[in-house]
C-alpha positions in Angstrom: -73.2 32.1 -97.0 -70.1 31.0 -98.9 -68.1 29.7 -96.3 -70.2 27.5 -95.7 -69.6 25.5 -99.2 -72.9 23.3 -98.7 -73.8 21.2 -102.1 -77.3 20.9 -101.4 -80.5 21.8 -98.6 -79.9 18.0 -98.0 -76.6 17.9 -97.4 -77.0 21.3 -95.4 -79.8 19.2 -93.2 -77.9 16.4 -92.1 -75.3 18.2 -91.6 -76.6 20.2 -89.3 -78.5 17.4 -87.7 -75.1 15.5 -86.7 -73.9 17.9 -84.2 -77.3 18.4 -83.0 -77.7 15.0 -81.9 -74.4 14.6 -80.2 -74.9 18.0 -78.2 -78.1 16.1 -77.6 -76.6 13.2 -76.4 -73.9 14.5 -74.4 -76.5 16.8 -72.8 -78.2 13.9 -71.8 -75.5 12.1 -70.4 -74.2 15.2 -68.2 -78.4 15.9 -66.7 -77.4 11.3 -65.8 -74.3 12.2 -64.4 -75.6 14.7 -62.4 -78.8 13.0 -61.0 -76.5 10.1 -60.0 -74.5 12.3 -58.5 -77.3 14.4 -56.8 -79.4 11.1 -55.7 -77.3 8.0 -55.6 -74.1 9.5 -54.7 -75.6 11.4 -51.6 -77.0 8.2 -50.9 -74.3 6.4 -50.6 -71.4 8.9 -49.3 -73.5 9.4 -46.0 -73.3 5.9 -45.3 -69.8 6.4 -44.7 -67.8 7.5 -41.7 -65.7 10.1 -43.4 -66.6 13.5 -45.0 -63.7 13.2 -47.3 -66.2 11.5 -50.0 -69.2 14.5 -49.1 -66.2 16.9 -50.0 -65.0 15.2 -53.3 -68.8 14.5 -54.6 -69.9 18.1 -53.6 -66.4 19.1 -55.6 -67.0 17.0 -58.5 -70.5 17.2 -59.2 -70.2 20.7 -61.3 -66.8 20.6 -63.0 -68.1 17.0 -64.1 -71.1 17.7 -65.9 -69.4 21.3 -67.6 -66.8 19.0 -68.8 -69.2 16.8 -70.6 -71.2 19.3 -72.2 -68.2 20.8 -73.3 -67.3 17.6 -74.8 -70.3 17.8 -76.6 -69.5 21.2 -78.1 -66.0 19.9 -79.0 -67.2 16.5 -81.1 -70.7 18.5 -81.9 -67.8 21.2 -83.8 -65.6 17.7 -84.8 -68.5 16.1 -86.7 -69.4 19.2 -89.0 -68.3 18.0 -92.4 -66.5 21.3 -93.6 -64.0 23.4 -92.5 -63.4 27.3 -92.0 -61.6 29.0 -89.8 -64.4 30.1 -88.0 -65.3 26.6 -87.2 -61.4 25.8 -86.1 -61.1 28.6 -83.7 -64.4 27.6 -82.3 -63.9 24.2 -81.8 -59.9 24.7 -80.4 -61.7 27.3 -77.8 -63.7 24.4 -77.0 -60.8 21.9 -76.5 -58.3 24.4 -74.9 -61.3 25.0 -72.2 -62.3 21.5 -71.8 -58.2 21.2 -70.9 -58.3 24.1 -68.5 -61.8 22.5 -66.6 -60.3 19.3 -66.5 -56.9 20.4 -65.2 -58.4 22.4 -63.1 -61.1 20.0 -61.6 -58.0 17.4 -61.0 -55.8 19.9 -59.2 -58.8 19.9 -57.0 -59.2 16.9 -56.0 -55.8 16.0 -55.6 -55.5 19.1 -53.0 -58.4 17.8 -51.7 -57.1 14.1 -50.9 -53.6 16.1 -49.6 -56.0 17.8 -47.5 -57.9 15.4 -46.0 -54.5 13.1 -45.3 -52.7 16.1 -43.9 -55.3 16.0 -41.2 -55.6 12.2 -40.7 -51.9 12.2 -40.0 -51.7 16.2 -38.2 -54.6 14.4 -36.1 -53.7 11.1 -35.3 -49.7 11.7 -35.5 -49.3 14.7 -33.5 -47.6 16.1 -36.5 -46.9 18.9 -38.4 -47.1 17.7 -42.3 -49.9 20.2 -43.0 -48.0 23.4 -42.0 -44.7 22.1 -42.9 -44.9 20.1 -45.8 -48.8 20.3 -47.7 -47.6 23.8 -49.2 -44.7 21.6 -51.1 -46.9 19.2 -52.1 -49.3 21.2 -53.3 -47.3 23.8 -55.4 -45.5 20.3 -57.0 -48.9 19.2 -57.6 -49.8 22.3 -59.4 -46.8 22.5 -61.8 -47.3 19.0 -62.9 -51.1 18.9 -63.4 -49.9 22.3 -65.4 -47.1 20.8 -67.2 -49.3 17.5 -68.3 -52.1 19.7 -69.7 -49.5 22.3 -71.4 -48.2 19.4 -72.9 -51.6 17.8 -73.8 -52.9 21.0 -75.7 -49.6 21.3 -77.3 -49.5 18.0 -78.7 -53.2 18.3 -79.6 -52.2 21.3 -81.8 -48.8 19.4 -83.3 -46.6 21.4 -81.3 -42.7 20.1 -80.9 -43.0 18.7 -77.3 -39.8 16.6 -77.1 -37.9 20.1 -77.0 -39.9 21.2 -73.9 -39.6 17.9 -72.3 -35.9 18.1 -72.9 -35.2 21.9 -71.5 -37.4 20.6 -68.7 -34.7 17.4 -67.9 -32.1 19.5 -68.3 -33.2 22.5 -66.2 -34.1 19.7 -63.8 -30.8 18.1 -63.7 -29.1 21.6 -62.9 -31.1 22.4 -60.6 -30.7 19.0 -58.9 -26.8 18.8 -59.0 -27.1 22.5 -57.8 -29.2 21.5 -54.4 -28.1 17.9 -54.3 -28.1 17.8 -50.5 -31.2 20.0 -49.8 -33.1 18.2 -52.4 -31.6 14.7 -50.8 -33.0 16.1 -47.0 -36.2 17.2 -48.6 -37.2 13.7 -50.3 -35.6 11.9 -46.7 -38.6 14.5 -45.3 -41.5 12.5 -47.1 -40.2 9.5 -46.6 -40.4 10.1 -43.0 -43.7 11.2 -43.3 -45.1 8.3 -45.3 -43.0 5.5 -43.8 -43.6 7.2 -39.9 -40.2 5.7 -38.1 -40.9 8.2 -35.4 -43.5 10.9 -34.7 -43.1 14.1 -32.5 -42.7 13.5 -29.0 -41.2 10.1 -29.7 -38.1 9.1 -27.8 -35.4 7.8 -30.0 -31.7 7.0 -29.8 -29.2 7.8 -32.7 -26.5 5.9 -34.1 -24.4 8.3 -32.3 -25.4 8.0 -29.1 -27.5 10.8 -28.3 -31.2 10.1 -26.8 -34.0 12.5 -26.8 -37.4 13.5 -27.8 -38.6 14.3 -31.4 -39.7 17.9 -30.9 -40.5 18.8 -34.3 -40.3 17.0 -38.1 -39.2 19.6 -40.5 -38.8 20.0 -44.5 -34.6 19.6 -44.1 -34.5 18.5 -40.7 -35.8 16.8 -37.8 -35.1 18.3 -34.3 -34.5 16.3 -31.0 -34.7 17.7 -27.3 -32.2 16.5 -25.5 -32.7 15.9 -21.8 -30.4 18.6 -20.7 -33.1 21.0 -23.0 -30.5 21.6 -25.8 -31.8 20.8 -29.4 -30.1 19.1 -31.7 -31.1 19.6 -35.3 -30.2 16.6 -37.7 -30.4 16.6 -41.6 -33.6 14.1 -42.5 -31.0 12.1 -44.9 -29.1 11.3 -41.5 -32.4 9.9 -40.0 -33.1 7.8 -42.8 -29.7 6.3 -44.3 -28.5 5.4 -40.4 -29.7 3.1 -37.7 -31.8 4.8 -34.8 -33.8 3.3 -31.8 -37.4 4.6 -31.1 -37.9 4.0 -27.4 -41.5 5.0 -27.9 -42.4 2.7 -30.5 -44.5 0.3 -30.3 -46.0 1.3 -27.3 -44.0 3.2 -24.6 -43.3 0.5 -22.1 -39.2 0.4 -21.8 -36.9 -2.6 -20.7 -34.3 -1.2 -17.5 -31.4 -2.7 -16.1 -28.6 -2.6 -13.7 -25.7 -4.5 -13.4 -23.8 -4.7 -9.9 -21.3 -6.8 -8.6 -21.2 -7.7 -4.3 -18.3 -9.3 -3.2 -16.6 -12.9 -3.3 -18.8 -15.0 0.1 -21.8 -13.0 -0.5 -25.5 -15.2 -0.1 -26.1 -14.5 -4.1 -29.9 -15.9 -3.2 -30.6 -13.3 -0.9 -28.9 -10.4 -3.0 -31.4 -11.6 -5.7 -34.2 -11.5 -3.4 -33.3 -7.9 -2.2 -32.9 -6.7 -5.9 -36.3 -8.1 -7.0 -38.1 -6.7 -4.0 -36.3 -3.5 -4.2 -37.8 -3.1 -7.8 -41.1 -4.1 -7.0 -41.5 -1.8 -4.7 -40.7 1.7 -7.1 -43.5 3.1 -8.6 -44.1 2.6 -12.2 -42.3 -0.7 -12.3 -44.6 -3.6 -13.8 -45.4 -6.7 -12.1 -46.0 -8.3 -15.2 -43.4 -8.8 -16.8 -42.0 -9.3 -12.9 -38.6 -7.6 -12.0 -35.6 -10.5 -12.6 -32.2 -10.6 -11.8 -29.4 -13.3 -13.4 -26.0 -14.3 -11.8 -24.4 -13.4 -15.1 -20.8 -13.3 -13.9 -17.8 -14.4 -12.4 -16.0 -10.5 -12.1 -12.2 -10.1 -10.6 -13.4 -9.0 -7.9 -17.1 -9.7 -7.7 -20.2 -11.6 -8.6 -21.7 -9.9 -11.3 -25.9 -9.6 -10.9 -28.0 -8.0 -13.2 -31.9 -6.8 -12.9 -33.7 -6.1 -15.3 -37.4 -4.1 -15.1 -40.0 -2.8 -17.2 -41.5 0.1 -16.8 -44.8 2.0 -18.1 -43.4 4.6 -19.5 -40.2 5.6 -21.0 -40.2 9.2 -19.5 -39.9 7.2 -16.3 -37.1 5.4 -16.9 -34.3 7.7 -15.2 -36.0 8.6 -12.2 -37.1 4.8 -11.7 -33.5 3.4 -12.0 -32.6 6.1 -9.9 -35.0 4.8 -7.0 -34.1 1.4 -7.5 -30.1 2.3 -7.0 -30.9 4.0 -4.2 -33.5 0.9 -2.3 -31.1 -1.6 -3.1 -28.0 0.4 -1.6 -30.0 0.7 1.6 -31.2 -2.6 1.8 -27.7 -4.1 1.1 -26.2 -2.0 3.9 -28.5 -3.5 5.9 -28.1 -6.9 5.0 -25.0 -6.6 5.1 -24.3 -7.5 1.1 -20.8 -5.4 0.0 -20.6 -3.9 -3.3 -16.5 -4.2 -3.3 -14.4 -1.9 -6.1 -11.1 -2.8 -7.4 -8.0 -3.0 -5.2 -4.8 -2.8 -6.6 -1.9 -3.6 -4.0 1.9 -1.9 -5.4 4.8 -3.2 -3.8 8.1 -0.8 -4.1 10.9 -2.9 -4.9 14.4 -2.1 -3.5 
């Protein structure tokens, strides 16, 4: 055949023998690759707690060897010492395939660690990520394991890349100066999600003022029931540029106080004594740390006492303070202890 352009049956012979061998050797390599996949690798996965590793072997064990006999192809094609353009479209088949398997087979496992963290977290978070955010993450995925391997093959064929790369930054910039605040809300959304400040059902306390439980992490925005049952919805930037207190956090034991005054004469030993017992004997308080109350001030019309509590859980808190208002009013009344209030005396002048 006169494509083919051979000098002599020798040099047709060794010729052919080159590619032969390296298809040979790469065949070789991929049955290795998959016995140590089938064998050792099953081995050593079921030692393991976690069926994330069964998953990414089982995933990896075809796409693997397909890409390494088609590496063999491709280097086989390579090693032929003449050209035609038979030969060129064959072998850039083989490459533009070998860039689809592998692009393909990453994309996979990449979905497939999003996967398996999306339930770590949805499981041991009480959080949403999987139904709000894994469908981001995954189509951002996607486009750049697509836009690495378009530019890969296009490079391999001596394509102009810096142009695409450049429409891309450009077409990126728009689009970012376009949604600059929904983009900004979005990112503050991961970074919830990965540095985990708060989690749904957390109680936490904004800069503002407001206090209330995380009801439900979103993609923009983050929204808080209040404990009147009114939701406030807060941009994600918000939550991450600005100070907030998570009662919850890190465990859901809460410090209470209360701060009274009783009046100037008053046995300020025995009003302590009433306070701490009054405390210890509400539900939910803790005896360890004990209840404690500190003379903390000479007032203007009163000595200023303050308890302070702990109790087991933060959801307790109101209805605990509440209890221990109303045992210490009783027990003062009893003793005899006044709680005075300002008196302000004005005299008429003639």
């Amino acid at each position: 055949m006169e494509f083919l352009n051979f000098n002599s049956w020798g040099t047709t012979k060794y010729s052919i023998m080159y590619p032969i061998i390296i298809l040979a050797g790469f065949c070789l390599a991929a049955l290795l690759v998959r016995y140590i996949f089938t064998h050792l690798g099953v081995r050593l996965v079921k030692q393991t707690k976690t069926d994330l590793d069964d998953k990414a072997l089982e995933l990896a064990e075809k796409p693997v060897f397909y890409i390494i006999i088609l590496l063999g192809f491709y280097f086989a094609l390579n090693s032929i010492n003449f050209e035609s353009k038979i030969n060129s479209i064959i072998r850039e088949s083989f490459f533009v395939a070998l860039a689809i398997m592998v692009a393909v087979f990453v994309y996979r496992m990449i979905n497939l660690l999003l996967t398996g963290y999306s339930q770590r977290i949805d499981t041991k978070e009480r959080s949403n990520f999987k139904q709000e955010f894994m469908p981001l993450v995954k189509k951002i995925a996607s486009i750049l394991v697509f836009l690495v391997g378009l530019i890969g093959v296009l490079r391999h064929f001596n394509y102009d890349i810096f142009s695409l790369i450049t429409a891309l930054g450009v077409g990126s910039l728009a689009i970012g100066l376009a949604a600059k605040e929904t983009l900004s809300n979005m990112i503050a959304g991961f970074a919830i999600m990965i540095d985990r400040p708060f989690r749904p059902g957390d109680r936490i306390e904004l800069s503002s003022g407001e206090i209330g439980d995380v009801a439900d992490i979103g993609l923009r925005s983050t929204k808080i029931r209040t404990f009147d049952h009114t939701i406030i919805v807060v941009p994600n930037a918000e939550l991450v540029n600005y100070k907030l207190i998570n009662q919850s956090y890190p465990d859901q034991l809460i410090n209470g106080k209360i701060e009274l005054g009783i009046a100037y004469g008053s046995d300020v030993s025995r009003a302590k004594d009433i306070m701490i017992e009054a405390a210890s004997s509400v539900p939910h308080v803790l005896s360890d740390p004990p209840p404690v109350v500190y003379f903390i001030n000479f007032g203007e019309s009163s000595l200023d006492l303050l308890l302070r509590f702990w109790v087991e859980d933060y959801a307790k808190a109101f209805i605990t303070k509440d209890r221990i208002n109303m045992t210490i009013n009783e027990r003062f009344k009893e003793e005899g202890i006044e709680i005075p209030f300002p008196i302000r005396t004005i005299y008429k002048g003639n």
